[in-house]
C-alpha positions in Angstrom: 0.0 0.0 0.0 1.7 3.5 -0.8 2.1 5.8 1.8 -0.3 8.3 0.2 -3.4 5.9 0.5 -2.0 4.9 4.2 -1.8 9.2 4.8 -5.5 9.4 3.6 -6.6 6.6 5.4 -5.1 7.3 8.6 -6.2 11.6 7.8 -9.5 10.2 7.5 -10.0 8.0 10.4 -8.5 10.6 12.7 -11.1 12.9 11.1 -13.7 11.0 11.4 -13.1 9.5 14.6 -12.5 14.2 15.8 -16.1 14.5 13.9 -17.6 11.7 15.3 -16.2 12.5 19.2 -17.9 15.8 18.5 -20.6 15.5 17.1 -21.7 12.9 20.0 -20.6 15.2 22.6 -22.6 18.2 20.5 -25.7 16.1 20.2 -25.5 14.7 23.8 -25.0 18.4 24.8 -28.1 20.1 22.7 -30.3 17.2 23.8 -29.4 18.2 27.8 -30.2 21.7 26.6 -33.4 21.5 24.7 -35.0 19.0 27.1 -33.7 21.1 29.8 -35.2 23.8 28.2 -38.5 21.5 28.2 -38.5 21.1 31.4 -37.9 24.2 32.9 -40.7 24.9 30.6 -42.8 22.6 32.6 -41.3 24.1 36.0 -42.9 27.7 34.9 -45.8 26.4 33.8 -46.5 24.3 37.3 -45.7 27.5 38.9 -48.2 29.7 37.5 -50.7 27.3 37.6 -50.2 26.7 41.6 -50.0 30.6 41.7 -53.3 30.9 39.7 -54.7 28.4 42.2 -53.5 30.1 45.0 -54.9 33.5 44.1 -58.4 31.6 43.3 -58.2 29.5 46.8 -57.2 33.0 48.4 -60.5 34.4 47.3 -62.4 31.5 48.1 -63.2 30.8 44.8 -64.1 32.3 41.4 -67.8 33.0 40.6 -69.3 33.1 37.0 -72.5 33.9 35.3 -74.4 30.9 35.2 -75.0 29.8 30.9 -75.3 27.0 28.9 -71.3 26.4 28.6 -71.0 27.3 32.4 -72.6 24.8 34.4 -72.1 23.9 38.7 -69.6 21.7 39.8 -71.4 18.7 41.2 -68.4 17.9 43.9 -68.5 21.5 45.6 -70.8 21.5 48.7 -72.1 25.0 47.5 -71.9 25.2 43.2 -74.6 27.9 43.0 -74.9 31.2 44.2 -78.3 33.2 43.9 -78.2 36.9 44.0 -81.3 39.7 45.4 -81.6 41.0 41.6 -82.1 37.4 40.4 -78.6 36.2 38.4 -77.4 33.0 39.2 -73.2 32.6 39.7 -72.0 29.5 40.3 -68.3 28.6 41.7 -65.2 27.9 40.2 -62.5 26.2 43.2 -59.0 25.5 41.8 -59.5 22.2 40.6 -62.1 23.5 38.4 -60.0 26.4 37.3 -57.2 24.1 36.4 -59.5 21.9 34.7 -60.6 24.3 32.1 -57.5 26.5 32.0 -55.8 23.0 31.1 -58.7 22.5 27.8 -57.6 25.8 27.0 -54.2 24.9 26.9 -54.9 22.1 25.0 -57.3 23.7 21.8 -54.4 26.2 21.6 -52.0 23.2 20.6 -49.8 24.2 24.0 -49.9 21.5 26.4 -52.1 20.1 29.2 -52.0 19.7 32.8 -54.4 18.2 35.5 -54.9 17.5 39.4 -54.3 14.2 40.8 -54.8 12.4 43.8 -54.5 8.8 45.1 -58.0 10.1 46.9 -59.6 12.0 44.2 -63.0 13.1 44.9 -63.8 13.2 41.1 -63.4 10.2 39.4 -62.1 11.9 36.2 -59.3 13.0 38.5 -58.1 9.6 39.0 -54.1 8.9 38.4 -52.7 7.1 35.6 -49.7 4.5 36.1 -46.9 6.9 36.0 -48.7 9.5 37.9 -49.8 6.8 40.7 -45.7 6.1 40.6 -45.2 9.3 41.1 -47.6 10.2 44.1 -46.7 7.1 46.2 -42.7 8.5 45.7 -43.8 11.5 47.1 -45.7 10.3 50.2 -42.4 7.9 50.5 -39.8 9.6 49.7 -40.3 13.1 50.0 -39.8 14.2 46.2 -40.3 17.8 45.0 -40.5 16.8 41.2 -40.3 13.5 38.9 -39.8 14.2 35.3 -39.6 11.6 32.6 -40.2 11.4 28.3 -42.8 8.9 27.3 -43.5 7.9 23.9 -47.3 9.2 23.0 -49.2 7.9 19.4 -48.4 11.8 18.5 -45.1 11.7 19.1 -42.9 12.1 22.5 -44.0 13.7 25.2 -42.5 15.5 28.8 -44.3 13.9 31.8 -44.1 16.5 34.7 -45.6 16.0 38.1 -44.9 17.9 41.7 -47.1 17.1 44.8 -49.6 19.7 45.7 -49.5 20.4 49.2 -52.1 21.5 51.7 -52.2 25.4 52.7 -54.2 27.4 55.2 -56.4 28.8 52.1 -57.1 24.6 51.1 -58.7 24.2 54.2 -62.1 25.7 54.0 -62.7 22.5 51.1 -60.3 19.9 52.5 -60.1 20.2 56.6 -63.5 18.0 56.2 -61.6 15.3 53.9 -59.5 15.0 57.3 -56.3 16.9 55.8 -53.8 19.0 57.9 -51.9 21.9 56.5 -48.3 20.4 55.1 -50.1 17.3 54.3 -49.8 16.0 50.3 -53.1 16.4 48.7 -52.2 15.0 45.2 -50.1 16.5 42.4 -50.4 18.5 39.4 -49.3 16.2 36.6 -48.2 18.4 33.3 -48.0 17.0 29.6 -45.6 18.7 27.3 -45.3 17.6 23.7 -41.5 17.6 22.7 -41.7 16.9 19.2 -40.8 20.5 18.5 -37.6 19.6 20.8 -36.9 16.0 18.5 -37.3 17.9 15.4 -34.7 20.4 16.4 -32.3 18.0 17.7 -32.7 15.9 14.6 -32.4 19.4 12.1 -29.3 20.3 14.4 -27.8 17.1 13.9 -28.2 16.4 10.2 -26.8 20.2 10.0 -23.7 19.0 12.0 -23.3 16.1 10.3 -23.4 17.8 6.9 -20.9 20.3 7.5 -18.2 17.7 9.1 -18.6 15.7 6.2 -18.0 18.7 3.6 -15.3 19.7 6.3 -13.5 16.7 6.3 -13.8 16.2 2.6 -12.0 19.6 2.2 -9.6 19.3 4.7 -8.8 15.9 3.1 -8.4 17.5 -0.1 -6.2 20.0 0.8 -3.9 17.6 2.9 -4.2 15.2 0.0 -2.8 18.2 -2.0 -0.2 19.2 0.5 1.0 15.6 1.0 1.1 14.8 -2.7 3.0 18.4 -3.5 5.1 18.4 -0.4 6.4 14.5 0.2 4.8 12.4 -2.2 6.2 13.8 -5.5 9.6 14.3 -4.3 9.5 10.9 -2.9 8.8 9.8 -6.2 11.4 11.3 -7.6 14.4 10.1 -4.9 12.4 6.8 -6.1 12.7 7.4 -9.5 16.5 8.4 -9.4 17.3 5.6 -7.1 15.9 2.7 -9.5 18.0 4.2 -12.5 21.6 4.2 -10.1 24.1 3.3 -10.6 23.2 2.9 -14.4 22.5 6.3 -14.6 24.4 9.4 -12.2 22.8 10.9 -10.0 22.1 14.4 -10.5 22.7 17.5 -8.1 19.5 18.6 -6.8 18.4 21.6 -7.3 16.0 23.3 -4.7 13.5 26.1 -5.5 12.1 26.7 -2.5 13.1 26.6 1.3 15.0 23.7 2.2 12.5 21.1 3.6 13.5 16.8 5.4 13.2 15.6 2.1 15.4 18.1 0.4 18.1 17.0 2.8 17.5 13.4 2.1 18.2 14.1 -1.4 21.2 16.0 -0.8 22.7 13.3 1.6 21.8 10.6 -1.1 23.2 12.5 -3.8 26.7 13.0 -1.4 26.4 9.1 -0.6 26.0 7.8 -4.2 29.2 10.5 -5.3 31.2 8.6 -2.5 29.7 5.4 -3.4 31.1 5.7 -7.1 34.5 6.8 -5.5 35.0 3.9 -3.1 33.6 2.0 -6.4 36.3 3.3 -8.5 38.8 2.8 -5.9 37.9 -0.6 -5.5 37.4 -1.6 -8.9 41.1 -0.5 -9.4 42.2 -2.4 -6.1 40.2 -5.5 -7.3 42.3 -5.5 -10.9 45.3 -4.8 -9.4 44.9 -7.6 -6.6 43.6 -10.1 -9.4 46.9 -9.4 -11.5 49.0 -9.7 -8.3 47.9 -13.3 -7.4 48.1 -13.9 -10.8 51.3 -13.1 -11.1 52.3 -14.3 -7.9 51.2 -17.8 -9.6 53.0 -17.6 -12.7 56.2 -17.1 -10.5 55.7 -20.5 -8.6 55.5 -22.1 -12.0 58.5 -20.7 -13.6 60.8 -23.2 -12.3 58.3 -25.7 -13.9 57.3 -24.0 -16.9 61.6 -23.4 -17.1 62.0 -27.2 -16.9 59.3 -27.8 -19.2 61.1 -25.4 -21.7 64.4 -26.6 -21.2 64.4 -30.4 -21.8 63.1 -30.1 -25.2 65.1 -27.0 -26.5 68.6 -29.0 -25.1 67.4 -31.8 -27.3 66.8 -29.1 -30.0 70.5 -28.1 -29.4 71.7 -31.0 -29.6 70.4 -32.2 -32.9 70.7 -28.5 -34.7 74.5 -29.0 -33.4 74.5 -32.7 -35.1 73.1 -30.8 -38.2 75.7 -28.4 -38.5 78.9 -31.2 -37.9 77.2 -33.4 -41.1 75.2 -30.9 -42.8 75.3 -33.6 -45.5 74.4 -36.6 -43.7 70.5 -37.5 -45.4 69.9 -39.8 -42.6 71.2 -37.5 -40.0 68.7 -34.5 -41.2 65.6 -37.3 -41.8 66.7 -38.7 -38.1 66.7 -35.3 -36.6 64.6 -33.2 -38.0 60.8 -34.5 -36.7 62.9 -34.3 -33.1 63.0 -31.2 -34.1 59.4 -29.9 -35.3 57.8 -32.1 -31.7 60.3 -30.2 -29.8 59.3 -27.0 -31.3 55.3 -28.3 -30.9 56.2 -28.7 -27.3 57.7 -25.4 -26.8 55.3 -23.5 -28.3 52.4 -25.8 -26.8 53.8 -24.7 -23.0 54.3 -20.7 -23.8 50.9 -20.7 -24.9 49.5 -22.0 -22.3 51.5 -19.3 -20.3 49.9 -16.4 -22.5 46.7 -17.5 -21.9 47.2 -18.0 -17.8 48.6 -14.6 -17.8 46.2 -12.3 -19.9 44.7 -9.8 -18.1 40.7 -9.7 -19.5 37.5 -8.5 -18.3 35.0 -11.1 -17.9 34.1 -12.7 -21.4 31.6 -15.6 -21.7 32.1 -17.9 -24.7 30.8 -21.7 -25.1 33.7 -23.4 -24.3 34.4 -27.0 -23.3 34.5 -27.3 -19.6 36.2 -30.8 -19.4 39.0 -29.8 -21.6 40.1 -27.1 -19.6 39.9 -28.3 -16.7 41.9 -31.1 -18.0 44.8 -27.8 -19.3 45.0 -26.6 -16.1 46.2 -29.7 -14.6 48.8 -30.2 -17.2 50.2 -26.9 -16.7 50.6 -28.0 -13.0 51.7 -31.5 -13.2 55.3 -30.5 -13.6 54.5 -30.2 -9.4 52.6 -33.5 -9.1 55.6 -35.9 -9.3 54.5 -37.9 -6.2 50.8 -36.7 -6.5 48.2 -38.8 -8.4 45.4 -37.2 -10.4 42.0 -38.9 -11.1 39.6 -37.1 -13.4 36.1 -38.0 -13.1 34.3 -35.5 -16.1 31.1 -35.7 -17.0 30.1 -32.9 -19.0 29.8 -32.9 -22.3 29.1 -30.5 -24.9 30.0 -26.6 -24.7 28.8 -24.1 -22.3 29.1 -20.2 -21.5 32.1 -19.5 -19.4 34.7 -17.0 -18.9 38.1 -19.0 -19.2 40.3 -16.8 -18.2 38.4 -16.6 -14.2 37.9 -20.5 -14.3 41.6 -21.4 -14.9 42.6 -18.8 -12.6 39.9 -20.7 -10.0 41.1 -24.3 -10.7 44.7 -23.3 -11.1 44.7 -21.5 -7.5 43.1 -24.2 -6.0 44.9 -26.9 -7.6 48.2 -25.0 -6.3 47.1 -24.8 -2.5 46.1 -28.9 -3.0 49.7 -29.4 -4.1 51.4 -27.3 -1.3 49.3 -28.6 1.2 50.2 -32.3 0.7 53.8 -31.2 -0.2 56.1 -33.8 -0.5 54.4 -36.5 1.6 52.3 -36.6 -1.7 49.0 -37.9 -1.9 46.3 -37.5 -4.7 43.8 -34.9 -6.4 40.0 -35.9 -7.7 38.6 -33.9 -10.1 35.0 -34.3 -10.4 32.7 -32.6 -13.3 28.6 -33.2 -13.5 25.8 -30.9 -14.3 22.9 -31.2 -12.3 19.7 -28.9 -11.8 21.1 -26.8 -14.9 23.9 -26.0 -13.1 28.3 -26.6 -13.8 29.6 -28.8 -10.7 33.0 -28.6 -10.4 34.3 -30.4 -7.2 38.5 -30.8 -6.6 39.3 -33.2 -3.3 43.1 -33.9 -2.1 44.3 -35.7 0.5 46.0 -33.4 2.2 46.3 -32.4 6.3 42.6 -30.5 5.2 41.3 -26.9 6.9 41.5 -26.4 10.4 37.6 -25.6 11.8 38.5 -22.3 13.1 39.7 -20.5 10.0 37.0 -22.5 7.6 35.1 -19.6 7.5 37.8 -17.1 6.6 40.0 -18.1 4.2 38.2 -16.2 1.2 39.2 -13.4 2.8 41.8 -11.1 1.2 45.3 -11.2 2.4 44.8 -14.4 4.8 47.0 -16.9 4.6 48.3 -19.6 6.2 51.7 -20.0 4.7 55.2 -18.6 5.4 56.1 -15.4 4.1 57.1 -15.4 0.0 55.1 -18.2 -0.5 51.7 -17.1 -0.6 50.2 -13.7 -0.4 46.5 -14.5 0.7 45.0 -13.2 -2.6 44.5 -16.8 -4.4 41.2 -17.9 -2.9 39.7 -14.3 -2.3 40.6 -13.5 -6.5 38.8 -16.7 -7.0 35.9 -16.5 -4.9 35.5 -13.0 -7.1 35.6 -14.4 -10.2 33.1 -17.3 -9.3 30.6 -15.0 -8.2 31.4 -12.6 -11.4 30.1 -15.6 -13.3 27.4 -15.9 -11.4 28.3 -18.7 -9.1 29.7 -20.2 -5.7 32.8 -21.4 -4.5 32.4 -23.5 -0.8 34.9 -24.5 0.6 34.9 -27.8 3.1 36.8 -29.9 5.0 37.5 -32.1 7.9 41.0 -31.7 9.8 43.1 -34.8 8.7 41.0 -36.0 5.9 42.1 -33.3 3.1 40.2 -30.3 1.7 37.3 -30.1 -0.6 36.5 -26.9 -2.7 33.1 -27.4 -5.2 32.5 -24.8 -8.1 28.9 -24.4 -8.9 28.3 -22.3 -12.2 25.2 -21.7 -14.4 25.1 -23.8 -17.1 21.8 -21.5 -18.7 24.3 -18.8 -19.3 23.3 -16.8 -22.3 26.6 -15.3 -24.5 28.2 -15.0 -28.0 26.3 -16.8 -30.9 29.6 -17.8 -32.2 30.6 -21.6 -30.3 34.4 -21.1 -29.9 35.8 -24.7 -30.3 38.5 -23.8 -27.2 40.3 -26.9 -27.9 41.3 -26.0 -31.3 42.0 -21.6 -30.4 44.9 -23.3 -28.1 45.9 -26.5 -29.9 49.6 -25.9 -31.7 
């Protein structure tokens, strides 16, 4: 996943988990605040209706002109009143009052509101379940108020109640019902619809929840925009120029604008790949010049052979051109003589040219070559040092394959050397194995030598270790080796077992792709 799409998830989850905190906290907190502004709603209203009561109880009553929509109040001990010049009032207590100021209330779409009592000398005044809850918590437990939202077929609705205790003006209607002032004569149970308060809350949160979403879909924009222009681009870019090294150099960077992190990531990668192509350089040159060194180091331990090998035939060469010149004349002499002659000359030339080759200095150039027959090359060039060591070739591969010549008779050549030193002249023998297997060259050379101590198994590729006395080896062999095996593209592993002689096993690719032209190796060094 690219670290834009993690940026915008992780923007966006942060976002909306802000949002979301606030939103619940704003809902939670304009639902306390709208019902609280319910039901301090409902507080008012009980207190003007217990004031209007009051002021009616305080004058003992209202009295109204007796008409067909004002009738008597069946439960009042006096309803009617008849006066000298004829009109007939009748009475309105508090409970009636509240009664009718509550249907009033109610045709104007407001609310409604009632007395109740556990005792209620009018039936219709009789309490429902919540307010019979309500008026035994009050006679218990000494409540002022109980509050509670009920769900109503018009919608949600504010249940308020508060007990409606006894007074000096109540007496003159309740001191025969056996009540004491202080005593608890019912309540006076208020309904409140709420829907206006739900339809707010749910307008108020649709509004918040529309402008989060538009605000988090521009801020994410704009960070979108920031991130790409700021860090994704220039990423890209460091990305870009770090696929194409060290194919391609790296380029100074220019900046345009204040330096920023990634501008000095770019600077300190452009510094690191300039020192990285230095040390390369450097090393490149050390490499060559170490590679030549151990090579030549090798041709000098097989001068003296090389010299021997040169010598015996050209003293037989000097022999017979001196036979020559005493009977120049002599047919059988010249006819004797002369193929001496041409296979001493063969030989000579045979031997310097395999020097050439051992000692050219190349990069590395694949060509089909056959594997066996060098391999088989190398060990004649040494086997002027095998006089008491026996050789056993086991090769099995047959046909030509892509290899660099040069780097695998420099491999088999150092290895073969360290075999011969190390069995020195207790002698002993070399196998030469050669398979393919999996698509890979198996080259595998065993002696029998005093093998590779455990300790220093794991570090004789390294440069400049040896184990020999000084002038006889420089530590290069195996390290120049192990280089050129990998430059093909393969291993060298080394193993042993202390006592039991040393094991070294080439593994190349025998897949490698090179030159259309099959050179016939055999024939470029034959004569």
């Amino acid at each position: 996943m690219k670290l834009r799409i993690k940026f915008i998830i992780a923007n966006g989850g942060i976002l909306l988990l802000s949002y979301g905190l606030l939103f619940l906290y704003s809902s939670n907190k304009q639902h306390d605040l709208i019902y609280g502004q319910a039901r301090q709603q409902a507080r008012m209203l009980h207190r003007q209706v217990i004031l209007t009561r009051k002021w009616v109880a305080d004058h003992h009553g209202l009295f109204l002109i007796r008409t067909t929509d004002v009738q008597p109040n069946p439960f009042l001990d006096e309803p009617i009143i008849h006066t000298l010049d004829g009109k007939i009032y009748v009475k309105r207590n508090p409970a009636m009052v509240t009664r009718e100021l509550s249907e009033y209330a109610f045709r104007d779409g407001w609310c409604t509101f009632r007395v109740t009592s556990l005792k209620p000398i009018n039936p219709a005044n009789a309490p429902d379940n919540f307010e019979r809850a309500a008026l035994k918590k009050f006679e218990t437990e000494n409540s002022k108020e109980i509050i509670a939202i009920e769900e109503a077929p018009g919608g949600r609705i504010l249940r308020y109640i508060a007990p409606l205790i006894i007074e000096n003006s109540c007496m003159s209607c309740h001191a025969k019902h056996g009540y004491e002032i202080g005593d608890i004569r019912g309540g006076l149970s208020i309904v409140i619809p709420i829907n206006w308060a739900d339809k707010m809350i749910a307008e108020n949160n649709y509004s918040i929840i529309l402008y989060s979403l538009l605000s988090i879909i521009a801020v994410s924009t704009m960070l979108f925009w920031l991130f790409s222009t700021l860090v994704s681009r220039p990423l890209a870019h460091l990305t870009a120029t770090m696929d194409k090294y060290p194919d391609h150099p790296v380029p100074k960077p220019e900046h345009s604008r204040v330096k920023d992190e990634i501008d000095t990531i770019c600077d300190t990668y452009y510094d690191l790949c300039r020192r990285l192509d230095e040390s390369r350089k450097t090393l490149d040159m050390a490499k060559k010049q170490a590679f030549q060194n151990e090579k030549m180091a090798a041709l000098g331990l097989l001068t003296s052979g090389i010299a021997h090998e040169v010598n015996n035939p050209l003293g037989g060469l000097l022999n017979c051109v001196k036979a020559l010149q005493q009977e120049p004349d002599n047919p059988q002499l010249i006819q004797r003589y002369l193929p001496l002659l041409d296979k001493g000359l063969k030989s000579i030339e045979h031997t310097m040219h395999q020097l050439l080759n051992f000692g050219r200095n190349t990069p590395l150039d694949l060509k089909k070559i056959d594997v066996d027959h060098v391999i088989q090359e190398c060990f004649d060039l040494l086997s002027y040092r095998m006089d008491n060591i026996e050789l056993k070739l086991d090769l099995h591969l047959s046909g030509h394959y892509c290899i660099d010549v040069e780097s695998l008779q420099q491999t088999i050549v150092n290895i073969g050397l360290n075999a011969i030193q190390a069995m020195g002249n207790d002698g002993g023998s070399i196998q030469v194995q050669s398979k393919i297997i999996n698509e890979s060259l198996i080259i595998k050379i065993d002696d029998t030598g005093p093998g590779i101590p455990p300790e220093i198994l794991d570090k004789i590729f390294d440069p400049f270790f040896t184990t020999k006395d000084v002038g006889i080896g420089t530590g290069l062999g195996l390290a120049v080796s192990y280089a050129q095996v990998e430059k093909m593209g393969g291993t060298l592993i080394a193993g042993s077992k202390a006592g039991h002689g040393a094991s070294f096993t080439i593994t190349l690719p025998a897949t490698q792709n090179c030159s259309l032209l099959v050179e016939d190796y055999d024939q470029n060094t034959a004569g």
